[in-house]
VOTI-153423 format. One record per residue (C-alpha): x, y, z; residue number from 1. Coordinates in nm, 3 decimals. Example, Ala and Ser with C-alpha at 12.3 -4.5 7.8 and 13.67 -1.06 7.14 Angstrom:
BEGIN
@u=1.230 v=-0.450 w=0.780 i=1
@u=1.367 v=-0.106 w=0.714 i=2
This chain:
BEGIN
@u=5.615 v=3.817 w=3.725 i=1
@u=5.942 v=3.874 w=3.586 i=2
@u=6.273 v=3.663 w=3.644 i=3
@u=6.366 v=3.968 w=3.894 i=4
@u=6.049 v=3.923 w=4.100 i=5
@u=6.123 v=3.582 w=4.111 i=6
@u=6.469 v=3.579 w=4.216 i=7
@u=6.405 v=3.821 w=4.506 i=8
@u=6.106 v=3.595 w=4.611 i=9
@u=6.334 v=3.278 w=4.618 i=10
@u=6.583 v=3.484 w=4.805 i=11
@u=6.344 v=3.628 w=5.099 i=12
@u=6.217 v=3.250 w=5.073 i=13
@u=6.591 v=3.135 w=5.145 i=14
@u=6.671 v=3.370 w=5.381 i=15
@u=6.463 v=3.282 w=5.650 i=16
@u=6.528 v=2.921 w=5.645 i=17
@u=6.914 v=3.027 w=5.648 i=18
@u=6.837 v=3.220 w=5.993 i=19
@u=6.729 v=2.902 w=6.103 i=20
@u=7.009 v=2.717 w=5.983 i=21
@u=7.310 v=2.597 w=6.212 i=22
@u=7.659 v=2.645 w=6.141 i=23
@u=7.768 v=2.335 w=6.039 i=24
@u=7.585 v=2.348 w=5.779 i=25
@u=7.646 v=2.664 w=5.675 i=26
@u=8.018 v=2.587 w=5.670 i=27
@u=7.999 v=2.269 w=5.522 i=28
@u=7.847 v=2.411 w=5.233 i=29
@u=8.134 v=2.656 w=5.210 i=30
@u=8.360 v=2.398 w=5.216 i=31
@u=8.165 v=2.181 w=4.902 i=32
@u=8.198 v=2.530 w=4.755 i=33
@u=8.592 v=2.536 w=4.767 i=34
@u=8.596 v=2.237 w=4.614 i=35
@u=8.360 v=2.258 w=4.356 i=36
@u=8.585 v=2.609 w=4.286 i=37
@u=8.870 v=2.351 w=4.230 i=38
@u=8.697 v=2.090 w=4.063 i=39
@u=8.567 v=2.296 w=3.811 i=40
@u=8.896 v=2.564 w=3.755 i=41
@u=8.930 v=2.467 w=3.412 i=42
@u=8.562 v=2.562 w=3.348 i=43
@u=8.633 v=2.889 w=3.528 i=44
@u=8.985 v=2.907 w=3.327 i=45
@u=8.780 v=2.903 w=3.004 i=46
@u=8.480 v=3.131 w=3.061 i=47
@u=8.710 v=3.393 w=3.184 i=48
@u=8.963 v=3.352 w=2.853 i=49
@u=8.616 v=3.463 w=2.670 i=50
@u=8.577 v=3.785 w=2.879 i=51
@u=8.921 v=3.881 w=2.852 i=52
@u=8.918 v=3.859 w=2.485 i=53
@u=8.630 v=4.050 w=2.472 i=54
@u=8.774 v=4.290 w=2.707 i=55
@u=9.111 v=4.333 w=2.490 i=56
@u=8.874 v=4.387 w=2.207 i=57
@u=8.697 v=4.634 w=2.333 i=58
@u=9.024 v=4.816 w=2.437 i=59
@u=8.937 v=4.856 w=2.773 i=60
@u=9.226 v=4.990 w=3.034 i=61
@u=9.487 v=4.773 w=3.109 i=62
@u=9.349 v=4.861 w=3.494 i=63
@u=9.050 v=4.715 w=3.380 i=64
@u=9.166 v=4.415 w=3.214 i=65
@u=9.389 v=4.296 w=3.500 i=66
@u=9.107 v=4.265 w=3.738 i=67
@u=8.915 v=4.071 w=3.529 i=68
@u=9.203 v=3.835 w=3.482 i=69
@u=9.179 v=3.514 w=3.680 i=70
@u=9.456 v=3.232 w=3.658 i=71
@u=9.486 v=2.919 w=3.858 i=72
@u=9.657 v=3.065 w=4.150 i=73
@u=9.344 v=3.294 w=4.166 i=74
@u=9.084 v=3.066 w=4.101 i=75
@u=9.283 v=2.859 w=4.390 i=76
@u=9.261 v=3.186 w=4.594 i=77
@u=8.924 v=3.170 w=4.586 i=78
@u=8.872 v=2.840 w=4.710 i=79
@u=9.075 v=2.914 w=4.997 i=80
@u=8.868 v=3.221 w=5.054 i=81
@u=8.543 v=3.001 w=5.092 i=82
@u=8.719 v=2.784 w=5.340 i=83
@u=8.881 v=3.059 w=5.543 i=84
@u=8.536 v=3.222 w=5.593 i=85
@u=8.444 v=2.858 w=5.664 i=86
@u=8.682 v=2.836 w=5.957 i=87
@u=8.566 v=3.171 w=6.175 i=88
@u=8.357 v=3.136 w=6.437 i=89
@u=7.980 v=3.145 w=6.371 i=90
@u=7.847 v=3.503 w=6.403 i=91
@u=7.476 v=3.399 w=6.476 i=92
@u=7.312 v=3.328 w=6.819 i=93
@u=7.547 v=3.413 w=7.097 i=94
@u=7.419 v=3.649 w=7.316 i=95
@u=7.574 v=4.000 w=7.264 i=96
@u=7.418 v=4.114 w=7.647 i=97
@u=7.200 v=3.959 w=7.899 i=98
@u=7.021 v=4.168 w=8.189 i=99
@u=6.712 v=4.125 w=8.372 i=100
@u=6.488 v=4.383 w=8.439 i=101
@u=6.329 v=4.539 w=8.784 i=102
@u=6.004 v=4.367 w=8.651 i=103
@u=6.140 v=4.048 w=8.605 i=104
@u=6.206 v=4.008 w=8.246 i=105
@u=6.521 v=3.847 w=8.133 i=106
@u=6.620 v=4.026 w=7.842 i=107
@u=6.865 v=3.864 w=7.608 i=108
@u=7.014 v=4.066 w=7.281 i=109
@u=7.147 v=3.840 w=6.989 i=110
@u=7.261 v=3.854 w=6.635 i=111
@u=7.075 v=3.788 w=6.356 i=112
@u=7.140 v=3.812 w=5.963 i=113
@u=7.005 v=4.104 w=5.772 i=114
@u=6.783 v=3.894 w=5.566 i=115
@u=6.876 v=3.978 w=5.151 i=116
@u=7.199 v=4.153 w=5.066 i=117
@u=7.219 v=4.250 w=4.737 i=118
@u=7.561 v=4.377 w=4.535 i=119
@u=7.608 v=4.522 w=4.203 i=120
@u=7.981 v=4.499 w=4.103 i=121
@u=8.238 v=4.560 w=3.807 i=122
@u=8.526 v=4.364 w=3.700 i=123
@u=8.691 v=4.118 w=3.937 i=124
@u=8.532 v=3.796 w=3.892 i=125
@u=8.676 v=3.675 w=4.226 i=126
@u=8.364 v=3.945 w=4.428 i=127
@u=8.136 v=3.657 w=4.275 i=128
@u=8.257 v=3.377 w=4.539 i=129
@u=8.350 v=3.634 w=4.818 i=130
@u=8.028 v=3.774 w=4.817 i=131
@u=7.860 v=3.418 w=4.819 i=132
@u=8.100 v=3.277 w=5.104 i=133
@u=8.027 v=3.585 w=5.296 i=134
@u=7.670 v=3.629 w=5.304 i=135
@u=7.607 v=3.187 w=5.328 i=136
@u=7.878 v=3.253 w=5.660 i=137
@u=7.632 v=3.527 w=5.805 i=138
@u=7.283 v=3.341 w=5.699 i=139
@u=7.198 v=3.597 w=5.460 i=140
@u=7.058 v=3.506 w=5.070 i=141
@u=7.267 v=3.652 w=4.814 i=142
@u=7.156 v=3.868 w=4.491 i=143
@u=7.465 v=3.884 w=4.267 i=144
@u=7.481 v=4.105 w=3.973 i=145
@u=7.830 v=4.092 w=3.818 i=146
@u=8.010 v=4.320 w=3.551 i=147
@u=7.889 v=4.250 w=3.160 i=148
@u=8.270 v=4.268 w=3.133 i=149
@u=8.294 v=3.911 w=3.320 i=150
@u=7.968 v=3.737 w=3.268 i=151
@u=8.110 v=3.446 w=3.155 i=152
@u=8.344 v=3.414 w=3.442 i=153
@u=8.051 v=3.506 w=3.703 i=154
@u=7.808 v=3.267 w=3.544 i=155
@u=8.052 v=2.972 w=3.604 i=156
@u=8.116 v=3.070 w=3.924 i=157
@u=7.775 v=3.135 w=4.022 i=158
@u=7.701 v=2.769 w=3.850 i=159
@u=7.986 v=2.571 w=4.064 i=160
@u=7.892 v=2.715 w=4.386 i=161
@u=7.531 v=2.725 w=4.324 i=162
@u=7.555 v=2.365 w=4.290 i=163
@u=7.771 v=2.295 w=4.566 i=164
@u=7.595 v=2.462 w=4.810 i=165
@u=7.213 v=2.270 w=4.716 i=166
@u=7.375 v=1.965 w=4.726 i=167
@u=7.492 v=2.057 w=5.086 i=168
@u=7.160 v=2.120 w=5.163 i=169
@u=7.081 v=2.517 w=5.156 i=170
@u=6.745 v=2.625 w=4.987 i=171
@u=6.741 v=2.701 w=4.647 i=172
@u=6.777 v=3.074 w=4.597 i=173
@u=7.045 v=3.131 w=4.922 i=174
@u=7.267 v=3.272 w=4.598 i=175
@u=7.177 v=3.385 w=4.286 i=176
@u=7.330 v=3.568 w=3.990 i=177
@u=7.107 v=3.821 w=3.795 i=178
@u=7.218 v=3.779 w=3.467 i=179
@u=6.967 v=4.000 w=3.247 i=180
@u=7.202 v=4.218 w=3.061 i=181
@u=7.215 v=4.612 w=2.979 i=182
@u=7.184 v=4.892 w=3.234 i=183
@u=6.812 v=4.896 w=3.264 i=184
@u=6.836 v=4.603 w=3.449 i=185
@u=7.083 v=4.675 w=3.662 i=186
@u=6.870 v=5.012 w=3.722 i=187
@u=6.586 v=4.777 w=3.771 i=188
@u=6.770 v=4.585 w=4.077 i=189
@u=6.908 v=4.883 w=4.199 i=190
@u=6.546 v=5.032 w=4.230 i=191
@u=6.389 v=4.727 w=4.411 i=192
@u=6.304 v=4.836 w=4.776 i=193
@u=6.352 v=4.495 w=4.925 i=194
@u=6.655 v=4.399 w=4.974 i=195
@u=6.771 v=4.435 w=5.359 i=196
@u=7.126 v=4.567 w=5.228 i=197
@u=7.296 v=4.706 w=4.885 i=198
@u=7.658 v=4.727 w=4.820 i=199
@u=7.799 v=4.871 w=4.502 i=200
@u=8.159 v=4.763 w=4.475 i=201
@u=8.298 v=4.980 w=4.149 i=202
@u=8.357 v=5.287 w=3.994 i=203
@u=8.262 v=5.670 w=4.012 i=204
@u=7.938 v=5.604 w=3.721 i=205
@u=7.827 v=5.315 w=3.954 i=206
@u=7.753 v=5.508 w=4.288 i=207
@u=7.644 v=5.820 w=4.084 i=208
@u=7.400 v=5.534 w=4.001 i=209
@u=7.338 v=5.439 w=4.331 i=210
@u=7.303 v=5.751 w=4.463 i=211
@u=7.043 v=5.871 w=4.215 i=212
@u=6.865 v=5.545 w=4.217 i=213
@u=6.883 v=5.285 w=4.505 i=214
@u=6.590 v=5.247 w=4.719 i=215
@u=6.702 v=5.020 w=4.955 i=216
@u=6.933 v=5.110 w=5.248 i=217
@u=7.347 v=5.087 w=5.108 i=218
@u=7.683 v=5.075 w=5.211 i=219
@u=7.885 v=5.258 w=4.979 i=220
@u=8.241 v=5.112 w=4.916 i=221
@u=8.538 v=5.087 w=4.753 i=222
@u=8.648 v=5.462 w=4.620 i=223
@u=9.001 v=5.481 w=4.667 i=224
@u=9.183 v=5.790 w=4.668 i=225
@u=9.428 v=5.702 w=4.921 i=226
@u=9.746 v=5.899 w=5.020 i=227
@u=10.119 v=5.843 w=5.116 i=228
@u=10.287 v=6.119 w=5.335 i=229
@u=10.648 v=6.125 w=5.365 i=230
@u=10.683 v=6.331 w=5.687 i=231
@u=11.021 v=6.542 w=5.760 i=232
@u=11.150 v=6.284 w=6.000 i=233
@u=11.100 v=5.984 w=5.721 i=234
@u=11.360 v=5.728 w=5.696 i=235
@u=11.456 v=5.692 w=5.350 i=236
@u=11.488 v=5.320 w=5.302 i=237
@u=11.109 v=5.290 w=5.464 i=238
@u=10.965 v=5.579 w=5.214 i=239
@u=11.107 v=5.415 w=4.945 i=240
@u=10.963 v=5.030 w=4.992 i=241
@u=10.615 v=5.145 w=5.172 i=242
@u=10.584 v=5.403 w=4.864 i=243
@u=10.650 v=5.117 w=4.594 i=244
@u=10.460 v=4.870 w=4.702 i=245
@u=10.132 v=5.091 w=4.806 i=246
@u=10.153 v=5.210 w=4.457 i=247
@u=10.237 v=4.870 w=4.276 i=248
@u=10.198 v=4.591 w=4.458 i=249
@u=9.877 v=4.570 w=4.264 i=250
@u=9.773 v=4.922 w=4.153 i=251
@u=9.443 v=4.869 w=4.029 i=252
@u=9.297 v=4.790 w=4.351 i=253
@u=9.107 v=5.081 w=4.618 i=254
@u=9.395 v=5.058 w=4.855 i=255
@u=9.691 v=5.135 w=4.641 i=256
@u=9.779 v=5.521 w=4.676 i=257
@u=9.679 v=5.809 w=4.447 i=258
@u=9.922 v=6.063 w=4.565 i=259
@u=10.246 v=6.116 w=4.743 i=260
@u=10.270 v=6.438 w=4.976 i=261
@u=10.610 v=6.468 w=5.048 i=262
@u=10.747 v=6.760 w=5.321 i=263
@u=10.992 v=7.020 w=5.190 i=264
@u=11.298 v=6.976 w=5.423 i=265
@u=11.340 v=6.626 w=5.300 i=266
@u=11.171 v=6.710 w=4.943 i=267
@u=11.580 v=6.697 w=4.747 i=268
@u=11.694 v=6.415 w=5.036 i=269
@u=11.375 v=6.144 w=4.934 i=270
@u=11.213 v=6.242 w=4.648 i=271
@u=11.482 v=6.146 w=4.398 i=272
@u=11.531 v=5.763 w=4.489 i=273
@u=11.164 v=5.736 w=4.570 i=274
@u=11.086 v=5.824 w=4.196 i=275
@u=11.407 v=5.611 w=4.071 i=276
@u=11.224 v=5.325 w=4.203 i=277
@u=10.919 v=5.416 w=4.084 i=278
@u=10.982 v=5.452 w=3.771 i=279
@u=11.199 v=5.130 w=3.771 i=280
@u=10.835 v=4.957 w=3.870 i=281
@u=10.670 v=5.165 w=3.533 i=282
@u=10.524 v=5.440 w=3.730 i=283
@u=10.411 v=5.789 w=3.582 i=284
@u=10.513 v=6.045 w=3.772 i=285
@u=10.345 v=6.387 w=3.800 i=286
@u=10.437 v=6.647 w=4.034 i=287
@u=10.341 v=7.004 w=4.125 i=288
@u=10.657 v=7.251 w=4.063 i=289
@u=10.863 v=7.200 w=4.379 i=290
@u=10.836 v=6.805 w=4.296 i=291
@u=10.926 v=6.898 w=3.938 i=292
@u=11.241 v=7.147 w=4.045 i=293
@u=11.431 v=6.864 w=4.202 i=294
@u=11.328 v=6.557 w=3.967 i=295
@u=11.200 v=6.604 w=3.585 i=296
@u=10.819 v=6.450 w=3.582 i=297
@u=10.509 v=6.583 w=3.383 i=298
@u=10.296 v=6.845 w=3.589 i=299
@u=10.028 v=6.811 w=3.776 i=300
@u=9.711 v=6.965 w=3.743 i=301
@u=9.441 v=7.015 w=4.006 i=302
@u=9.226 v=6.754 w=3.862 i=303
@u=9.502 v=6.516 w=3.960 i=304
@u=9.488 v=6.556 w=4.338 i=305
@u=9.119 v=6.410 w=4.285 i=306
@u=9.179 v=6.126 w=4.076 i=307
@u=9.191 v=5.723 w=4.089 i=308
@u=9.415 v=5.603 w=3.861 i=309
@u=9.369 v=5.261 w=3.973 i=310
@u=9.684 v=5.239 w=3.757 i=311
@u=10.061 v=5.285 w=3.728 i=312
@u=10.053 v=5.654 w=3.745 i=313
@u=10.096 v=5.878 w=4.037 i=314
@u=10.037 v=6.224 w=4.129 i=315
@u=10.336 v=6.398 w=4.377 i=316
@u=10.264 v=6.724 w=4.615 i=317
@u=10.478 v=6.909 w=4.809 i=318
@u=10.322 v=7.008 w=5.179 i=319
@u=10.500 v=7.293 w=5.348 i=320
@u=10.419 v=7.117 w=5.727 i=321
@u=10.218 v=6.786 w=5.871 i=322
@u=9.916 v=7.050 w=5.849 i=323
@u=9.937 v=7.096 w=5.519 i=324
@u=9.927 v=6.739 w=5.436 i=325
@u=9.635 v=6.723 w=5.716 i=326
@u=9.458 v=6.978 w=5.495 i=327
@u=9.506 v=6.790 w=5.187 i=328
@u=9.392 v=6.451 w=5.271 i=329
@u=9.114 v=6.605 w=5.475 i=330
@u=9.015 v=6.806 w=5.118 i=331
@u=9.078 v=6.552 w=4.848 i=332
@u=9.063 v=6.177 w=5.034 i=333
@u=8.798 v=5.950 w=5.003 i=334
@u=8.811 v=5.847 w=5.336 i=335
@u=8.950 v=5.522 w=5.233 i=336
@u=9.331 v=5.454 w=5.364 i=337
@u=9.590 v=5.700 w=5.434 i=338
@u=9.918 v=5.662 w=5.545 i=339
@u=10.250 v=5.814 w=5.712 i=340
@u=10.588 v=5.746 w=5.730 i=341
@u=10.765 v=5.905 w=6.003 i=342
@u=11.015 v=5.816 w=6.331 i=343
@u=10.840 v=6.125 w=6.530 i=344
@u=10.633 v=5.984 w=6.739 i=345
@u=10.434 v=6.313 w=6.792 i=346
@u=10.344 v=6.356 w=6.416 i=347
@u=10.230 v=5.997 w=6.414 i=348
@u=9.972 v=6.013 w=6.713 i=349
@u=9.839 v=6.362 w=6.533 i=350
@u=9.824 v=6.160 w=6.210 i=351
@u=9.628 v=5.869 w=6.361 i=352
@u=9.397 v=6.136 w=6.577 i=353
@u=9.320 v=6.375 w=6.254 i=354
@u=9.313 v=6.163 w=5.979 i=355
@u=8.954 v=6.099 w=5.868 i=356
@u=8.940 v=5.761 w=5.704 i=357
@u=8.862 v=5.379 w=5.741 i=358
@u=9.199 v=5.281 w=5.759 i=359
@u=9.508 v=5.488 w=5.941 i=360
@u=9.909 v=5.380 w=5.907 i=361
@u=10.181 v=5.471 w=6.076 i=362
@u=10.512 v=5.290 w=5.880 i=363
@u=10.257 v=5.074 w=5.660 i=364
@u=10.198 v=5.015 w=5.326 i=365
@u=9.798 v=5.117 w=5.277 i=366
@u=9.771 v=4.753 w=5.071 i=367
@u=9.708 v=4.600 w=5.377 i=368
@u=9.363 v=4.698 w=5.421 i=369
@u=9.150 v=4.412 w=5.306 i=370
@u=8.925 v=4.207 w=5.513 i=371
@u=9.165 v=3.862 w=5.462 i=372
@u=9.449 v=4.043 w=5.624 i=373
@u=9.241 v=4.195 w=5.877 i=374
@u=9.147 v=3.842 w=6.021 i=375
@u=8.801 v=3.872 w=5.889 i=376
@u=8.811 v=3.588 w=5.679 i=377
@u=8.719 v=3.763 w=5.347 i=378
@u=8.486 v=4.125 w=5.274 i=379
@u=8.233 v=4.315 w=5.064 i=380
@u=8.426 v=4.565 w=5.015 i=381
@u=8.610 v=4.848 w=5.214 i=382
@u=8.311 v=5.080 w=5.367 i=383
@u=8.398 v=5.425 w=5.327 i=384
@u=8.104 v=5.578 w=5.490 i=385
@u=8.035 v=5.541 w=5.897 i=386
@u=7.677 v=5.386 w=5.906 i=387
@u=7.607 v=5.133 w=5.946 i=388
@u=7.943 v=5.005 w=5.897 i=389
@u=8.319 v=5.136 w=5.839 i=390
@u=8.596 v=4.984 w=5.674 i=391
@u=8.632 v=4.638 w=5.544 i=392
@u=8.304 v=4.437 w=5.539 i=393
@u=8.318 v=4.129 w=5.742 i=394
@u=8.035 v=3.881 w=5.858 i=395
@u=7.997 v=4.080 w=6.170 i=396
@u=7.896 v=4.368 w=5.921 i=397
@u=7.652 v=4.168 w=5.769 i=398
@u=7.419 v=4.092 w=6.105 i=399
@u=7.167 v=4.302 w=6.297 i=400
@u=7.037 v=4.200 w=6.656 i=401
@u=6.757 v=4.175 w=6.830 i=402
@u=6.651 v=4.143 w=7.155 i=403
@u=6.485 v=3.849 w=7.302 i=404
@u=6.203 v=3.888 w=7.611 i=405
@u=6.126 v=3.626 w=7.828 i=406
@u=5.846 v=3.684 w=8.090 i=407
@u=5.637 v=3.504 w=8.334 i=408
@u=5.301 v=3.710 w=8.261 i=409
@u=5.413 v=4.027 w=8.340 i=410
@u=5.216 v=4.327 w=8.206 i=411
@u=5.351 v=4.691 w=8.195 i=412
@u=5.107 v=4.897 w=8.447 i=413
């Protein structure tokens, strides 16, 4: 048997005592978690120092490289993580409806986990103890298979909470790291037709992967090629903050925007401080030749309009109407988070109707979509497909139900 056999046995093992197990315990588990998280930062600190020297090394993107970063505010992030997902209600049990029948049966539908989530993801260290906190929270086992980018960081991760979370009582196996390196294992788990979930959380390569591959039901997540449209009746001071910070607040995350459609009445009125303060922030412009006519920028190419930079650089496009930008979004988004920034109340409510995607803003920066913010306590990853789940991937996400019968001998005739 090898160690992947044996790691998805412990986990189906695992997860059906954790569908028997009550929240308290669940949570108080999280909550050894957080502070084994803090306990053992330094350990963390250290492990990830390795990968990112290894990372600089190997000259990957500076995208790349500031994902995989962790520092203490981070690390501390983390712990707070566990013990927000702690603090939301249970999402087991609790009877979803009740009814009784016209034979007599009481018939009682509840949630349950999903049984064995598995997720393959790249870079950010910090998925490691989300994922973990989410799927304990829900009474799902976790299979973990981290980045070779950030194995040292994931394996001391994986090793605090691991820890934490036995001596809190949960069966061995409720979360485990596969740690077997080079792609044919990660082809190996992705080919296993047992897990009750998959999530890839990465890039292009890794859901080509997926795609071609999985054999157990997936969510796919976290493609971001979200837009910003300036509409004709944006205020300037708005386009010019929401723009900034959706681009680089923190630009090598899903959420942050790709392109900028800008309308052509107010094309010479907002463009020009928009890319002032863009470029104050380190941003690379590039613009089609209308954008290019009023400020100087490098031109844009058609590949552009379909392309995560997850980085400071940012493609510009001007739309002739709210159509046009309709048209665009609906042709090149990933059905991610798109945004508008407009005081016409009409061209908002279109915007919110048409708009195809997980996430919809009127006046908003798209950073805000994330399952903390959302109230969720935490995520998976944003969902950009519409089964089984859209959007940001809570611990509602992660349950099924089931419905419960309760007779008094009745037989159907």
């Amino acid at each position: 048997m090898s160690s992947l056999d044996e790691l998805c046995l412990a986990a189906r093992d695992a997860a059906r005592l954790l569908a028997c197990s009550s929240s308290r315990q669940r949570d108080g588990a999280l909550s050894a978690g957080a502070a084994a998280l803090r306990r053992d930062a330094w350990k963390i600190l250290e492990a990830n120092r390795r990968d990112v020297a290894a990372a600089e090394a190997a000259r990957l993107s500076a995208a790349m490289i500031e994902r995989l970063t962790l520092n203490d505010r981070r690390v501390e992030d983390m712990a707070r993580g566990l013990e927000a997902v702690a603090a939301l209600p249970d999402p087991l049990g609790g009877g979803t409806e009740a009814f009784r029948t016209p034979d007599g049966l009481e018939i009682q539908k509840i949630r349950v986990p999903l049984g064995v989530v598995a997720m393959i993801y790249e870079s950010r260290p910090n998925v490691t103890a989300d994922a973990a906190a989410m799927c304990v929270k829900s009474g799902n086992a976790a299979v973990l298979r981290g980045g070779s980018e950030a194995a040292h960081s994931n394996r001391q991760i994986a090793e605090s909470l691991t820890g934490a979370f036995g001596a809190a009582g949960l069966p061995a196996g409720s979360v485990s790291l596969y740690v077997e390196p080079g792609r044919e294992a990660a082809r190996a788990l992705l080919a296993r037709s047992d897990f009750d979930l998959l999530i890839p959380r990465g890039g292009k390569n890794l859901k080509e992967e997926v795609r071609n591959l999985a054999r157990s039901p997936y969510v796919m997540t976290g493609m971001g090629l979200c837009h910003l449209y300036l509409d004709a009746s944006a205020d300037c001071r708005m386009a010019v903050d929401i723009a900034v910070n959706a681009k680089t607040q923190r630009p090598s995350t899903c959420n942050s925007i790709e392109t900028l459609l800008i309308h052509k009445d107010v094309l010479t009125r907002l463009l020009p401080p928009v890319a002032s303060a863009l470029r104050e922030r380190g941003v690379r412009l590039l613009g089609d030749e209308r954008a290019r006519s009023v400020v100087p920028m490098d031109q844009a190419t058609e590949e552009d309009w379909e392309t995560e930079y997850l980085d400071l650089v940012l493609s510009i496009k001007t739309v002739d109407s709210l159509d046009d930008a309709l048209d665009h979004i609906s042709r090149y988004g990933s059905g991610h988070s798109e945004a508008i920034v407009t005081e016409s109340y009409e061209a908002s409510q279109r915007f919110l109707r048409q708009v195809d995607a997980a996430a919809v803003y009127v006046n908003a920066s798209t950073r805000f979509t994330d399952g903390g913010v959302f109230g969720l306590g935490g995520e998976m990853g944003i969902s950009t497909q519409k089964l089984h789940a859209r959007g940001p991937l809570g611990i509602l996400q992660l349950t099924s139900t089931k419905y419960i019968v309760r007779g008094e001998g009745q037989v159907r005739s």
